[in-house]
C-alpha positions, 0 to 999 in steps of 0.5 A, a space after each residue: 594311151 599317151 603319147 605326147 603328154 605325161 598323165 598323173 592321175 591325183 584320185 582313184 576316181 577324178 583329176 590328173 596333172 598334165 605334164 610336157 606340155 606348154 600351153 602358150 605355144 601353138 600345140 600340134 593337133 595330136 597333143 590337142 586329141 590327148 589333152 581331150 582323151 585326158 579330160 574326157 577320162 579323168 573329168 577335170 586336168 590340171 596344168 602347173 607351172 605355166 606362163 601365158 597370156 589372156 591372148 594365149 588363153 583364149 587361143 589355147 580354148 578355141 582349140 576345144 570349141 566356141 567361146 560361152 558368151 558371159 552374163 553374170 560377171 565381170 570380163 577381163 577387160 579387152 576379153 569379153 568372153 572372159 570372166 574375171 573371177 575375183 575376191 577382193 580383200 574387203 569382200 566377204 563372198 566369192 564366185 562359185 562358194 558352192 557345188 555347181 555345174 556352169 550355166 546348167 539353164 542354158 539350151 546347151 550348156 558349156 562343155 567345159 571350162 578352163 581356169 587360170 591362176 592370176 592373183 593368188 592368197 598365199 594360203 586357201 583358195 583351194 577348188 573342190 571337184 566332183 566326179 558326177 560320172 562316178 556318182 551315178 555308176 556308184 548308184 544302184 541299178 534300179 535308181 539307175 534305170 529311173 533316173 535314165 528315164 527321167 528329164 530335169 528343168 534346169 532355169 536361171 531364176 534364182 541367179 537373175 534374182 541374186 545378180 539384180 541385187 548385184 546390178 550383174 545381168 539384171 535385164 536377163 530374162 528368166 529361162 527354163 530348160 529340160 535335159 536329161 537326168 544322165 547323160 553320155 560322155 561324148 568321147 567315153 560314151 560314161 555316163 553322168 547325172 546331170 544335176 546342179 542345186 543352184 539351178 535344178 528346179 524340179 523333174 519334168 513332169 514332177 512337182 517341186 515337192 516331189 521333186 526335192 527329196 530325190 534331188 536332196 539325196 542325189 547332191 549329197 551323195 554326189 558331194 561324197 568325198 571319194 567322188 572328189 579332188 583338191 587342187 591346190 593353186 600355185 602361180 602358173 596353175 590351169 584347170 580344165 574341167 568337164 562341165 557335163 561330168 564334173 561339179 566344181 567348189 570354190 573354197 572361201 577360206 581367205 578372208 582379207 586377201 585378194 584372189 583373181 582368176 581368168 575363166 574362158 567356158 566352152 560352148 556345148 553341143 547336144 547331149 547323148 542321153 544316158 539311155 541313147 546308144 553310144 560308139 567311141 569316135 575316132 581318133 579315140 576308138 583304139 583308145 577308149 572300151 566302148 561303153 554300156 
């Protein structure tokens, strides 16, 4: 299947370390089509022992799709669709201390996102992910059914609240969205729940009362640790996930140290509903099972 690339599945269900590959270098069209085979199959990749610049960085995304334009936090300076993730010493919160998706709220969410390692504790630090693919296939067929037919509200309220405490995006209008409940994986055609606590606000249709007891049961049972994967960080690391398939968790277990990444996001493009029929694309077809 991999030609160009080692692939090193971490789980049963999620992750990958990619190997023999340097990211900093003008990759062949070939390797970029495996890189996104891997990351379509194991919904987020890891890369060790890398050394590239914030010029490389972006290079090596745009390879993927349009940058996101950022709203919410602080850009690496020169870089202005690049996010500075930081946790100063002093600072007690950290960006991303909870089961997301990114930027669920907007009209097509990013496809993915790419990460990398710049200032690192020397112990915690950590990132969780989560298979939301394997969630909903672990489901049963009936709740299947309904949730396929099912659209969500998605809206950026209660981040304009929490970024105008922090001065951060506070002139943001409120927006409100509907996507599907499941969606397709553009490359596999898997399916996913399309669901995030911090910006889901009800089901189409429903009430938020209605809503909350179904959507409390689907985020913890998507969170179940055999959906997930740890990633370690080390000088020289990137992760690459996908947005749509993938929830992700910042641990916050460092207190007193400094941690600073770089995140580049990766514009989305329509959704395919889980119920919409689905043929692999090439260059993956020889690749790829058609999917359900």
């Amino acid at each position: 299947m991999f030609n160009h690339l080692e692939v090193k599945p971490l789980s049963g269900y999620i992750g990958a370390e990619i190997g023999n590959v340097d990211l900093s270098q003008d990759l062949d069209q070939g390797v970029i089509d495996e890189i996104r085979l891997a990351h379509a199959l194991h919904g987020v990749i890891f890369f060790r022992d890398q050394t590239i610049t914030p010029p490389q960085h972006e290079a090596f995304a745009r390879r993927f799709g349009e940058l996101t334009d950022v709203f919410y936090v602080r850009t690496v300076e020169g870089h202005g669709s690049m996010s500075a993730v930081v946790k100063n010493e002093e600072d007690r919160s950290n960006i991303g201390g909870s089961w997301h998706a990114d930027q669920t709220f907007q009209q097509h969410p990013p496809r993915g996102a790419i990460l990398v390692a710049r200032e690192l504790p020397d112990i915690g630090g950590d990132t969780l992910f989560s298979s939301t693919a394997h969630a909903f296939e672990s489901l049963s067929p009936g709740l299947q059914q309904l949730l396929e037919s099912l659209d969500v509200v998605h809206s950026n309220e209660r981040l304009v609240r929490a970024a105008s405490a922090n001065l951060i995006g506070k002139d943001r209008p409120i927006e409100e969205v509907i996507h599907p409940a499941v969606i397709r994986n553009p490359i596999t055609g898997r399916k996913a729940l399309f669901l995030t606590p911090f910006y889901v606000m009800r089901f189409a249709g429903w009430s938020e009362q209605d809503s909350q007891p179904l959507l409390d049961y689907l985020y913890k049972f998507a969170a179940r640790p055999e959906f997930q994967v740890r990633f370690t960080w080390k000088p020289g690391s990137i992760a690459f996930w996908d947005n749509w398939q993938v929830w992700h968790y910042a641990v916050n277990d460092y207190h007193g140290k400094r941690r600073a990444m770089h995140r580049l996001a990766i514009k989305g493009t329509p959704f395919l509903k889980g119920r919409d029929p689905f043929v692999v694309p090439e260059p993956f077809r020889e690749r790829v099972p058609a999917a359900a």
